[in-house]
GUBARO-895612 format. One record per atom (N, C-alpha, C): residue in three letters; atom name; x, y negated, z; residue number from 1. Coordinates in steps of 0.001 Angstrom, whole numbers. Atoms other than C-alpha are relative to their C-alpha. Last residue first. Example, Ala and Ser with C-alpha at 12.3 -4.5 7.8 and 13.67 -1.06 7.14 Angstrom:
BEGIN
   residuo   atomo        xx        yy        zz   num
       SER       N      -820      1190       -60     2
       SER      CA     13670      1060      7140     2
       SER       C      -770     -1090       730     2
       ALA       N       890      1190         0     1
       ALA      CA     12300      4500      7800     1
       ALA       C       900     -1200         0     1
END
This chain:
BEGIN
   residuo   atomo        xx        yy        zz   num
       UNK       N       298       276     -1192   183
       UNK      CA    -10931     31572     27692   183
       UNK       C     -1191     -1030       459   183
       UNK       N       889      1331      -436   182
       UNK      CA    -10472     32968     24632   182
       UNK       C      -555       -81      1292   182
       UNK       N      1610       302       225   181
       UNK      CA     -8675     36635     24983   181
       UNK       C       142     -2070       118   181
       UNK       N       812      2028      -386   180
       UNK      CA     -5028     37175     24561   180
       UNK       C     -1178        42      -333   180
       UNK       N      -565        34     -1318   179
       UNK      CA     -3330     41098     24553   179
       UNK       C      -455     -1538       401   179
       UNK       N       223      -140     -1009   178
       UNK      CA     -5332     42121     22249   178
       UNK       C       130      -524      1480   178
       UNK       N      1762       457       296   177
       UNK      CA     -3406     42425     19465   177
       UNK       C      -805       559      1192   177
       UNK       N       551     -1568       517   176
       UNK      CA       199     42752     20168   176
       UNK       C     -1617      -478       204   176
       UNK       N      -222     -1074     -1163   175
       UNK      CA      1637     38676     20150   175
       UNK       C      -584      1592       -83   175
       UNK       N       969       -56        19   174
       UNK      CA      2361     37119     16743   174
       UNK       C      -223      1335      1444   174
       UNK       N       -28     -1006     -1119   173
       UNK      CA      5225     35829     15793   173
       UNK       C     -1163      -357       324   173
       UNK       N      1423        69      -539   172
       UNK      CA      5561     34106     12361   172
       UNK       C       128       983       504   172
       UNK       N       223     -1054     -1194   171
       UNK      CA      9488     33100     11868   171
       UNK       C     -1383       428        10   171
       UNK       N      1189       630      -900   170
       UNK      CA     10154     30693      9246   170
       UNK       C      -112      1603       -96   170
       UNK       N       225     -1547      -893   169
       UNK      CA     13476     30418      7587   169
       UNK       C      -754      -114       670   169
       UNK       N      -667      -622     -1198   168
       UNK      CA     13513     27362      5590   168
       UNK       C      -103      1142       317   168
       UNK       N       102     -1344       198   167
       UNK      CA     12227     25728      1976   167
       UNK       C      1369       341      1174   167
       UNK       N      -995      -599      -559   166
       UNK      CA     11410     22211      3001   166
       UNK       C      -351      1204      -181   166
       UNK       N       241     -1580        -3   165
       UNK      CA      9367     20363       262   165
       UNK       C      1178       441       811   165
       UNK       N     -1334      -681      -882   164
       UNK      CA      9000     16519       672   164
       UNK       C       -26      1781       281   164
       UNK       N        40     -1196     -1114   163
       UNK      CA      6210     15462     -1776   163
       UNK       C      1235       289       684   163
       UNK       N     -1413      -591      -574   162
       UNK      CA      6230     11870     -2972   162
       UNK       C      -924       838       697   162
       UNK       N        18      -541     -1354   161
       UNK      CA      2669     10466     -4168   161
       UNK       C      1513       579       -31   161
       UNK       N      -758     -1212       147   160
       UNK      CA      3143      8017     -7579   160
       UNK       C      -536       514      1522   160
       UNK       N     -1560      -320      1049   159
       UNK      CA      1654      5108     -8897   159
       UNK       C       569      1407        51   159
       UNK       N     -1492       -18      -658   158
       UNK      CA     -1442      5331     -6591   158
       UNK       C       725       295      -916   158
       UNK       N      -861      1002       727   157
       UNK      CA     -5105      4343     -7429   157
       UNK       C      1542        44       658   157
       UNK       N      -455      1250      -517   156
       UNK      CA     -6438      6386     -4659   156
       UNK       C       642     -1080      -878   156
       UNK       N       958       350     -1079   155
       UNK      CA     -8561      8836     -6831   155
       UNK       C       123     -1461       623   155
       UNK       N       731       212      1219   154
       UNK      CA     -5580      9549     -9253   154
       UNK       C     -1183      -874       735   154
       UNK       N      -802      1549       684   153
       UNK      CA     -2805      9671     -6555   153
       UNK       C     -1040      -697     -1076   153
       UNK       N       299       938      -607   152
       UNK      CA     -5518     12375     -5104   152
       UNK       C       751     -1482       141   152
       UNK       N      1405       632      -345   151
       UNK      CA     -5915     14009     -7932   151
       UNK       C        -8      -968       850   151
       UNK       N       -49       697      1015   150
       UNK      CA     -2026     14151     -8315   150
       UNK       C     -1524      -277      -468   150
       UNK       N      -586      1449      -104   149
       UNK      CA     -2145     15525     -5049   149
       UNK       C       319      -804     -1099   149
       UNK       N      1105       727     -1455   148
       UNK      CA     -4791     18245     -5292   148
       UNK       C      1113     -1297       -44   148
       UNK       N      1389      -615       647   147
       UNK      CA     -2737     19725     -8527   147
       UNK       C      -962      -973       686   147
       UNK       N      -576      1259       631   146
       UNK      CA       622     19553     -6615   146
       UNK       C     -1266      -495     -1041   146
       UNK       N      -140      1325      -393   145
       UNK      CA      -860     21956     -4514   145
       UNK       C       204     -1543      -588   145
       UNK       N      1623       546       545   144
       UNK      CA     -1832     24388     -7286   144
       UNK       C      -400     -1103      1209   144
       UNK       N      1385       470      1178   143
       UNK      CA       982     24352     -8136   143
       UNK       C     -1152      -447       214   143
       UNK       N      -341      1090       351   142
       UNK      CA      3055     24650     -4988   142
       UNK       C     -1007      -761     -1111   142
       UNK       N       735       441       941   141
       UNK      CA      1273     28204     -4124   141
       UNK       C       189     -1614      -650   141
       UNK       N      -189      -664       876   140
       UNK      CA      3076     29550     -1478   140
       UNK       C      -248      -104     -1541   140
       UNK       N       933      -593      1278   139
       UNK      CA      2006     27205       831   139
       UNK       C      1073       840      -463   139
       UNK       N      -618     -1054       791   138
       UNK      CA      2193     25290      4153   138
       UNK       C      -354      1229     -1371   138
       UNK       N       495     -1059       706   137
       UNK      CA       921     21899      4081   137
       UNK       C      1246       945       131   137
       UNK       N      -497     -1191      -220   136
       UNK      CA      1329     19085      6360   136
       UNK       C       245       885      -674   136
       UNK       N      1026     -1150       -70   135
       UNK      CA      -216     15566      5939   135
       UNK       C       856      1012      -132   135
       UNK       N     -1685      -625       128   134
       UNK      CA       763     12065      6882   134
       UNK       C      -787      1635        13   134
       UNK       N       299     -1580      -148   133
       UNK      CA     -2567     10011      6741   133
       UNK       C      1052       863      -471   133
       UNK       N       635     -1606       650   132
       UNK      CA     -1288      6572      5857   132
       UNK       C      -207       999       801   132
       UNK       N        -8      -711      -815   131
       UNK      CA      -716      3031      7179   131
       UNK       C      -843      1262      -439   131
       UNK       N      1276      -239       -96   130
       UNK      CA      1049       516      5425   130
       UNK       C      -201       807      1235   130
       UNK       N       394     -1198     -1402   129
       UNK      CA      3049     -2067      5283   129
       UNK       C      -692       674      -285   129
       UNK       N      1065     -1076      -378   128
       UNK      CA      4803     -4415      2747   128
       UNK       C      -227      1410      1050   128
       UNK       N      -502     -1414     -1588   127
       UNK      CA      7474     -7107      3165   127
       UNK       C     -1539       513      -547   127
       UNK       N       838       -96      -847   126
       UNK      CA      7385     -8872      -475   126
       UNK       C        82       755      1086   126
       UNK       N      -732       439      -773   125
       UNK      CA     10585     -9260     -2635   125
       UNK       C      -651      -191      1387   125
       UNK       N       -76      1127      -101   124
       UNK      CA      8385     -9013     -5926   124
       UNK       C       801      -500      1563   124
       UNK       N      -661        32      1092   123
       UNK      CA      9324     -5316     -6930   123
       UNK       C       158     -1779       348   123
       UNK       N       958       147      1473   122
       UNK      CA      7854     -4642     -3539   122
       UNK       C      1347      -409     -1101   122
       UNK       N      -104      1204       582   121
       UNK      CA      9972     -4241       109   121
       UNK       C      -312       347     -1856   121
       UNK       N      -575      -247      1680   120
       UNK      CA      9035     -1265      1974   120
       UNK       C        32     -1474      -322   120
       UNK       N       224      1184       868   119
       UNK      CA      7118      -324      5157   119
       UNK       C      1401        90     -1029   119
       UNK       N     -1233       153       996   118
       UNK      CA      5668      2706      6778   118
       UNK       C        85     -1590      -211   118
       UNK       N       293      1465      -119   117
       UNK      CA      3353      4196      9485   117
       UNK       C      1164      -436      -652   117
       UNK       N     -1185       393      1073   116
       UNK      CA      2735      7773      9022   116
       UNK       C      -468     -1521        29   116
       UNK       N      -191      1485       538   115
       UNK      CA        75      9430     11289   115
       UNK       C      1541      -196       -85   115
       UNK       N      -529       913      -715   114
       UNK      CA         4     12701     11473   114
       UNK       C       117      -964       -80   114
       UNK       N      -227      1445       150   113
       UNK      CA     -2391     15857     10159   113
       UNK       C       863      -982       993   113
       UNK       N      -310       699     -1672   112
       UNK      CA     -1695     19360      9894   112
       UNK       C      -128     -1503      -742   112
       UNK       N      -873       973       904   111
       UNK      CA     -3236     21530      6084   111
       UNK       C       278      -990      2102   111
       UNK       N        57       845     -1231   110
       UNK      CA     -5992     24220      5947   110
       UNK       C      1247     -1070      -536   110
       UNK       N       355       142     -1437   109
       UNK      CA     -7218     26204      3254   109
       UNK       C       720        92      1118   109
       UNK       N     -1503       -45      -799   108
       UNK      CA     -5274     24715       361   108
       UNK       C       -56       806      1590   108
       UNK       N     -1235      -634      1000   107
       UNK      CA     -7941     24130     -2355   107
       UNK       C      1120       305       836   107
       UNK       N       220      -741      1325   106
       UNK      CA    -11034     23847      -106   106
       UNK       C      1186       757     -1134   106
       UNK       N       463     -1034      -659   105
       UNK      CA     -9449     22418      2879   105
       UNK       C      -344       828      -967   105
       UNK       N     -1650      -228      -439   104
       UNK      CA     -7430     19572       365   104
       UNK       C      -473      1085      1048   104
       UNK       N     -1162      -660       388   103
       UNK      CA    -10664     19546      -802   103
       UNK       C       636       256      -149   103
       UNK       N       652     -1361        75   102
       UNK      CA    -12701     18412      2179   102
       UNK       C       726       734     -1414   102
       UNK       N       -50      -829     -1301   101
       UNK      CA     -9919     16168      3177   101
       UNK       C      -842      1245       -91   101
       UNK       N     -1686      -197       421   100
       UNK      CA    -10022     14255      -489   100
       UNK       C       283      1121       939   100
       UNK       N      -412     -1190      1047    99
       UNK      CA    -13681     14090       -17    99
       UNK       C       995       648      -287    99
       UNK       N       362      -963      -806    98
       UNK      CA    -13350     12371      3626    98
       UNK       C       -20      1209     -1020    98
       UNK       N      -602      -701      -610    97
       UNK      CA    -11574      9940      2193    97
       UNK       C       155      1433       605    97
       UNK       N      -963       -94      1018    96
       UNK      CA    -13604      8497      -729    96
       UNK       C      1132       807       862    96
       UNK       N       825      -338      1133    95
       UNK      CA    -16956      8304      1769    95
       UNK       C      1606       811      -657    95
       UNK       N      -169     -1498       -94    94
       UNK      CA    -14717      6646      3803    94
       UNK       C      -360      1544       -39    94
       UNK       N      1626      -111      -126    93
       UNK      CA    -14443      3743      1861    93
       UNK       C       462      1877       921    93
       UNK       N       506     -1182       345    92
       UNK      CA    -10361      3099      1666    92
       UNK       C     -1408        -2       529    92
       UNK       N       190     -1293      -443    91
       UNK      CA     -9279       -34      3270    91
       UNK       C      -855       809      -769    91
       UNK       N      1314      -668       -56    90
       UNK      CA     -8134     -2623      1286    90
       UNK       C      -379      1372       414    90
       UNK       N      1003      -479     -1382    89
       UNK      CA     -4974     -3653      1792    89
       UNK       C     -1330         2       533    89
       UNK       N       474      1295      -238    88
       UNK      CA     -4031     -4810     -1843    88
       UNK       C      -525      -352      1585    88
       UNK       N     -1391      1224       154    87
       UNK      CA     -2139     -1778     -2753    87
       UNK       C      -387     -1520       267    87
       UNK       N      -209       241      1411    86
       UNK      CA     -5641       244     -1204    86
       UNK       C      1608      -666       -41    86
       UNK       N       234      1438       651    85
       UNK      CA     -5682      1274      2217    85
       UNK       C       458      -557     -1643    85
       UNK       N      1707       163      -567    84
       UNK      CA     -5957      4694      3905    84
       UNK       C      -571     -1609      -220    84
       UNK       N       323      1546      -136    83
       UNK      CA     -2669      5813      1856    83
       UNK       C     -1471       137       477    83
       UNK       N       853       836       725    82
       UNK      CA     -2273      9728      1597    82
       UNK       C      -519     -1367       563    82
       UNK       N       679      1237     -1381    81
       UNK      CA       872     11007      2927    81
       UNK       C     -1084      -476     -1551    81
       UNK       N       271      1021      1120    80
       UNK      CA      3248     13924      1462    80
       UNK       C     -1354     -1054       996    80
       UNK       N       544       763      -241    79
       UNK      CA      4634     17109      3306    79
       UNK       C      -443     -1234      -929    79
       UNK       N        70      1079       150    78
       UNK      CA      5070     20309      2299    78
       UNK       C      -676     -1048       828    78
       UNK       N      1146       639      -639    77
       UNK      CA      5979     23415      3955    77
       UNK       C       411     -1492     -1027    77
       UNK       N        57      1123      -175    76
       UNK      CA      6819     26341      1844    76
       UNK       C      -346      -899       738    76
       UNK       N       606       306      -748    75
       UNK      CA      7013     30103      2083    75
       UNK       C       396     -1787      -152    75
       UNK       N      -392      1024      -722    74
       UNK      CA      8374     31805      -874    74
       UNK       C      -940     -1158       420    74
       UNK       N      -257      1196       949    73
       UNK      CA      7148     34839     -2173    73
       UNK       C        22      -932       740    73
       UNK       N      -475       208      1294    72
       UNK      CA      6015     38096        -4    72
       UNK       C       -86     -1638      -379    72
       UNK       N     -1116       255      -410    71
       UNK      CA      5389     38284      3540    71
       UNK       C      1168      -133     -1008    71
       UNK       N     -1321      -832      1200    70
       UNK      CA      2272     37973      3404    70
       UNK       C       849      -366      -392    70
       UNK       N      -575       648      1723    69
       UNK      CA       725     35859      5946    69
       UNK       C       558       596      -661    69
       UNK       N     -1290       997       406    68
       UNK      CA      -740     38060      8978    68
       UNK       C       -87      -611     -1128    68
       UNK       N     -1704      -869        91    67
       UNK      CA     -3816     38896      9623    67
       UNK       C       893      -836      -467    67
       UNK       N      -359       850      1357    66
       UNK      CA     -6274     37011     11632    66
       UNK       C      1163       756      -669    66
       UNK       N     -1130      -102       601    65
       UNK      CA     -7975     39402     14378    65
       UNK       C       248      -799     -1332    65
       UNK       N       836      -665      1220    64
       UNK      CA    -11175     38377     16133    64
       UNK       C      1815       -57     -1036    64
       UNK       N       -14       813      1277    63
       UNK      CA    -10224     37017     19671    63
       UNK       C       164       395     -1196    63
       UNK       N     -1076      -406       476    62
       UNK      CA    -11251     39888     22313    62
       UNK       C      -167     -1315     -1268    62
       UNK       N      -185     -1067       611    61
       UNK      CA    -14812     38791     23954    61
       UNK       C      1221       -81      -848    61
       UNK       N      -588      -926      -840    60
       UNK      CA    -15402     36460     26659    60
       UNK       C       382      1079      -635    60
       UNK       N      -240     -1319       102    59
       UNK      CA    -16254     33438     24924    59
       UNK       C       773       737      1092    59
       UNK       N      -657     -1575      -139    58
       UNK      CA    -17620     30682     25798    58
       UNK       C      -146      1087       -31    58
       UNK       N       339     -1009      -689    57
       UNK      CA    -18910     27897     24007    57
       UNK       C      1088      1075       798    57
       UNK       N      -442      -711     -1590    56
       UNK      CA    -18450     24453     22942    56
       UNK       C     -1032      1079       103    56
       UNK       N       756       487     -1181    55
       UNK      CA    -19005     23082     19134    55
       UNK       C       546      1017      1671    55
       UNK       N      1407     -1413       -97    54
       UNK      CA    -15961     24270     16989    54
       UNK       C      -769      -859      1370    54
       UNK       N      1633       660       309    53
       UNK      CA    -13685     20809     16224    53
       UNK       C     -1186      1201      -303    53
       UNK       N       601      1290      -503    52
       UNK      CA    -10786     22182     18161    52
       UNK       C     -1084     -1096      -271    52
       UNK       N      -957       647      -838    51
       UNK      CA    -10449     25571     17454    51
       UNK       C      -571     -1199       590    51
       UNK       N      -422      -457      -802    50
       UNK      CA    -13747     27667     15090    50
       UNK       C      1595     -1182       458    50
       UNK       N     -1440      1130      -623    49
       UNK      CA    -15968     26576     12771    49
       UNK       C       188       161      1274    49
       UNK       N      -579       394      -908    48
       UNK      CA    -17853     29276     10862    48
       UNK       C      1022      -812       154    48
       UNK       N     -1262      -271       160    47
       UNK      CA    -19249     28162      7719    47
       UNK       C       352        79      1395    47
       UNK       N       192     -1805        59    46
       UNK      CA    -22886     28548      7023    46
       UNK       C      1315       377       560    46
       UNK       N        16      -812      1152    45
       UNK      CA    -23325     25107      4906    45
       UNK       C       556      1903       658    45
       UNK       N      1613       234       157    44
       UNK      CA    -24317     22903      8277    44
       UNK       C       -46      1202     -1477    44
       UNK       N       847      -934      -737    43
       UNK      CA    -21096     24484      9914    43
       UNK       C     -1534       210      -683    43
       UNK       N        41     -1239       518    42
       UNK      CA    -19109     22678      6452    42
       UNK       C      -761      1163      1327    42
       UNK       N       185      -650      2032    41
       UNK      CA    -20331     19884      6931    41
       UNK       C        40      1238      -669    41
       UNK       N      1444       292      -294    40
       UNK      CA    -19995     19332     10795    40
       UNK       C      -483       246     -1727    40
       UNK       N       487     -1615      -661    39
       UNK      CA    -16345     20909     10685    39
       UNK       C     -1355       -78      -356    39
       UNK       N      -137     -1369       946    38
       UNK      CA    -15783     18141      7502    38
       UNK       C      -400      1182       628    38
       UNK       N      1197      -486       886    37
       UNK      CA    -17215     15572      9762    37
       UNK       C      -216      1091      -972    37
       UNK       N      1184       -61      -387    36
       UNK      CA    -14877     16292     12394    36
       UNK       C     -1304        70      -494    36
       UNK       N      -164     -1333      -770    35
       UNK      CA    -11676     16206     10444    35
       UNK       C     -1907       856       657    35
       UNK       N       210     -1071      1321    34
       UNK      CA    -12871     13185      8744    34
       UNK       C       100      1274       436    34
       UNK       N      1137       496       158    33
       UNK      CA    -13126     11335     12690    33
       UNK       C      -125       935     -1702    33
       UNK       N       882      -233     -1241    32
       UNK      CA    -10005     13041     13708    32
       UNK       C     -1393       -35      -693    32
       UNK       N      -600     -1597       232    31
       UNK      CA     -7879     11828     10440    31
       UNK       C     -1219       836       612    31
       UNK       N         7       -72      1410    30
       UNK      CA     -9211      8232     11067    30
       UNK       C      -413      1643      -473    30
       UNK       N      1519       165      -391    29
       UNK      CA     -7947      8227     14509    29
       UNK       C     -1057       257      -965    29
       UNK       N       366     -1512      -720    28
       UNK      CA     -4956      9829     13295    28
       UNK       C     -1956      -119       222    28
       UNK       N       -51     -1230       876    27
       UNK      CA     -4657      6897     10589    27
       UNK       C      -603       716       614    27
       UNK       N     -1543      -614       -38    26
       UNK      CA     -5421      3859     13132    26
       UNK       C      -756      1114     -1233    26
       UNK       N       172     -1380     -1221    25
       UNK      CA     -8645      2255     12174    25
       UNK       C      1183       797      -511    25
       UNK       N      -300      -975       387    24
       UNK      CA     -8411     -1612     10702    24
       UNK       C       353      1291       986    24
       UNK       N      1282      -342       972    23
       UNK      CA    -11211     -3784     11611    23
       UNK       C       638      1160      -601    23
       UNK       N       895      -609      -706    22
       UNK      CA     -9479     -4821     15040    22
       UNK       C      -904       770      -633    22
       UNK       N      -843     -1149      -752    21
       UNK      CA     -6228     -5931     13776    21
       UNK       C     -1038      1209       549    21
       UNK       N      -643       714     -1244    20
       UNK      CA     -8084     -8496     10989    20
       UNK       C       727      1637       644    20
       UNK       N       907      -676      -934    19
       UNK      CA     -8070     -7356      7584    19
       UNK       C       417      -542      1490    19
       UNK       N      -276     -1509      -282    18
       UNK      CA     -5888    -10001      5640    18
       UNK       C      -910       326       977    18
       UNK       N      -723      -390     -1465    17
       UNK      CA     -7268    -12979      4464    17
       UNK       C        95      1080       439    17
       UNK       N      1470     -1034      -645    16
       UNK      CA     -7993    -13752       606    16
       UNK       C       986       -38      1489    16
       UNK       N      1045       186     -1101    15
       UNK      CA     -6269    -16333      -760    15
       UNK       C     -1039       271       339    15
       UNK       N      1123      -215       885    14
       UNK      CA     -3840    -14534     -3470    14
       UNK       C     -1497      -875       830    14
       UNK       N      -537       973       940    13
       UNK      CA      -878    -15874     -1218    13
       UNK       C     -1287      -265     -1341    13
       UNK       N     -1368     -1018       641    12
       UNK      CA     -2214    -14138      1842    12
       UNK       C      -244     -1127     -1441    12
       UNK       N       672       119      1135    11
       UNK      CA     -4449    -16705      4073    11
       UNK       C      1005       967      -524    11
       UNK       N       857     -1238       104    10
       UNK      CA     -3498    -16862      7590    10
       UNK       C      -473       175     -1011    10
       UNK       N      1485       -39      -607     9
       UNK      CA     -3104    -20674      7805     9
       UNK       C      -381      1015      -168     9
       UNK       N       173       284     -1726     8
       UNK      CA       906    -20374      7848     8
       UNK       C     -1651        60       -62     8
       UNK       N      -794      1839       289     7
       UNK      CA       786    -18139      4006     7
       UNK       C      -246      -690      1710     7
       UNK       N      1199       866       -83     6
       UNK      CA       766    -14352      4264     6
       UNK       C       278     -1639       799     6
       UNK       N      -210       946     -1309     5
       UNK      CA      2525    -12220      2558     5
       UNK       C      -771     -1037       194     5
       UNK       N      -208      1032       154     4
       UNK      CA       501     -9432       465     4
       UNK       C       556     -1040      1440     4
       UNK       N       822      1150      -248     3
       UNK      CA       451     -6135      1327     3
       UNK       C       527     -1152       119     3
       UNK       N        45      1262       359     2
       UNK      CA      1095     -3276      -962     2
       UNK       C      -398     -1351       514     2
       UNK       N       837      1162         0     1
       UNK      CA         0         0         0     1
       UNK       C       882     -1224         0     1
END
């Protein structure tokens, strides 16, 4: 995002006035709040939702086996950040956000969120800021990641997204089945 400097009476050079402090909503917070509607979206279509945005109950019965990740072809984690404000600092509708989140679940199922707070100097010598949705992914499947993020450079009006791909040694331990109930 792209934001304009801004002249002594608070005005940015284009004279519009920047969002005030109070109108713009942190990333995570943000994150949380899509997060949430996507459980509530997808429960209303049939879908169990289960960790931290599953409604409250308890259980007392053995936690339902997940199998492992196959252990074939190379394990990836990407990261990459989707802007929550236009190049003009316009905040994103969140309508336009929340889609991006439901198919980045859809095409990737699942993905960690963090807030990413950046800045940069423009082609014109400008201090710019933003504040993005910092996002996670592990995959196997790069393609068809890179796929969802060049939609969503497309979507957000964005020049380019940067992925950061670490290819490491990753461990998945997994205790003997059974041995942890939900509490």
């Amino acid at each position: 995002m792209t934001m304009l400097p801004s002249s002594p009476a608070g005005l940015r050079l284009d004279g519009t006035r920047p969002p005030s402090p109070e109108s713009v909503r942190r990333p995570m917070e943000l994150a949380h709040a899509l997060l949430d509607e996507l459980a509530a979206a997808l429960a209303a279509e049939g879908v169990q939702i289960r960790g931290a945005f599953a409604p409250y109950h308890h259980v007392t019965s053995p936690r339902d086996f997940v199998p492992a990740v196959e252990a074939t072809g190379e394990l990836l984690v990407v990261h990459f950040e989707l802007p929550t404000t236009s190049n003009l600092g316009v905040p994103f509708g969140r309508d336009v956000l929340f889609l991006l989140v439901r198919e980045l679940y859809r095409e990737m199922r699942g993905a960690s969120f963090f807030e990413s707070d950046g800045m940069w100097q423009d082609k014109q010598g400008a201090f710019c800021g933003d504040l993005s949705i910092g996002v996670e992914v592990w995959t196997r499947d790069l393609a068809r990641l890179e796929k969802f993020v060049l939609h969503a450079a497309d979507v957000l009006s964005q020049d380019e997204i940067v992925l950061r791909i670490t290819r490491a040694d990753f461990r998945v331990l997994r205790p003997a089945k059974g041995d942890h109930r939900e509490q």
